[in-house]
C-alpha positions in Angstrom: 78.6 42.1 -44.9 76.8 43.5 -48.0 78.4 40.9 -50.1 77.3 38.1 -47.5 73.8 39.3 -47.9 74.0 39.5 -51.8 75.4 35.9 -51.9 72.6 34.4 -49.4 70.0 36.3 -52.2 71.5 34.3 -55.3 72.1 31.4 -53.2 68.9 31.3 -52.4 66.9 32.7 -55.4 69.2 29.5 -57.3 67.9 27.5 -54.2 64.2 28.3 -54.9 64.5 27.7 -58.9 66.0 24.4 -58.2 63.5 23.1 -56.1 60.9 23.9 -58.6 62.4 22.4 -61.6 63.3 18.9 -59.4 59.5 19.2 -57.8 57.2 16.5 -59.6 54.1 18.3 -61.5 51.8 16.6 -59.0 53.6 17.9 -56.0 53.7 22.0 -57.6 50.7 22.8 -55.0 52.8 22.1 -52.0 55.6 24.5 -53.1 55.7 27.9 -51.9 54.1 30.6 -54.4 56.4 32.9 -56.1 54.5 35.7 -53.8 55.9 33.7 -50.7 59.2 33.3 -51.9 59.8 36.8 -52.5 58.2 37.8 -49.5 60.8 35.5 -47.6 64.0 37.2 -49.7 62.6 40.8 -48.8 62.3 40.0 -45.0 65.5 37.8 -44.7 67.5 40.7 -47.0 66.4 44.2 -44.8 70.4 44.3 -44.1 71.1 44.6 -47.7 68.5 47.4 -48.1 70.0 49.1 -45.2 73.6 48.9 -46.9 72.4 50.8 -49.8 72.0 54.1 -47.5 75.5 54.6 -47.7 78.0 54.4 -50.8 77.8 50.5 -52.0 80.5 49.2 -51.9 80.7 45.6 -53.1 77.0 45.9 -55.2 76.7 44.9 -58.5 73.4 46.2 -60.4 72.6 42.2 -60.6 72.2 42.5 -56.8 69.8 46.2 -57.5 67.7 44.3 -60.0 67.7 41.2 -58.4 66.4 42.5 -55.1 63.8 45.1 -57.1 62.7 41.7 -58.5 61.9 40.2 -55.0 59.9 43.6 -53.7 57.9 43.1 -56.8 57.0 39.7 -56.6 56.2 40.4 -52.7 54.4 43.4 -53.7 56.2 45.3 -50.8 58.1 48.4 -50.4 57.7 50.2 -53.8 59.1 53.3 -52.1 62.1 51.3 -52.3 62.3 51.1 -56.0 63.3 54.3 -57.2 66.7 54.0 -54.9 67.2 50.7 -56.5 67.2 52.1 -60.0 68.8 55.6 -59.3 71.8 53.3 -57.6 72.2 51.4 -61.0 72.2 54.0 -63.3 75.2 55.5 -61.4 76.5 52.4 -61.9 75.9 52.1 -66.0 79.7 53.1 -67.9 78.1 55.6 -70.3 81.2 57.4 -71.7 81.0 56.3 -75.6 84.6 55.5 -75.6 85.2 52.8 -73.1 85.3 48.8 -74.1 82.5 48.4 -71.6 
């Protein structure tokens, strides 16, 4: 389930990008705002916020950042930010001698 809901974000954060570079300069006014794009990724991903109160699993920081990203953009839930980030530093290899 949480990696369904992290593949619908990209999928449709790639969406979004690609409609704007394909949209004619003339028509930019009819496109959503960035605001009400991220607004529309916050609302649609509440399942993958929910996910994070137990161990992710299948979450890759991109996912973190990527959905910090959208509840900036939307200006909603800063609460949720500090979860996001404490999540991917637990993630971060810091021992000095692993390749990663």
């Amino acid at each position: 389930m949480v990696l369904n809901n992290c593949h619908k974000v990209r999928r449709i954060s790639c969406l979004c990008f690609l409609i704007l570079l394909a949209a004619p300069l003339g028509s930019l006014a009819a496109t959503p705002n960035l605001s009400e794009v991220a607004s529309n990724l916050v609302a649609h991903d509440e399942g993958f916020w929910r996910s994070l109160s137990q161990a992710p699993g299948s979450v890759t920081s991109r996912d973190l950042f990527a959905y910090a990203l959208a509840l900036c953009e939307a200006r909603q839930h800063p609460e949720r930010l500090d979860r996001l980030f404490e999540l991917a530093a637990q993630m971060q290899d810091r021992d000095p001698k692993s390749r990663t």
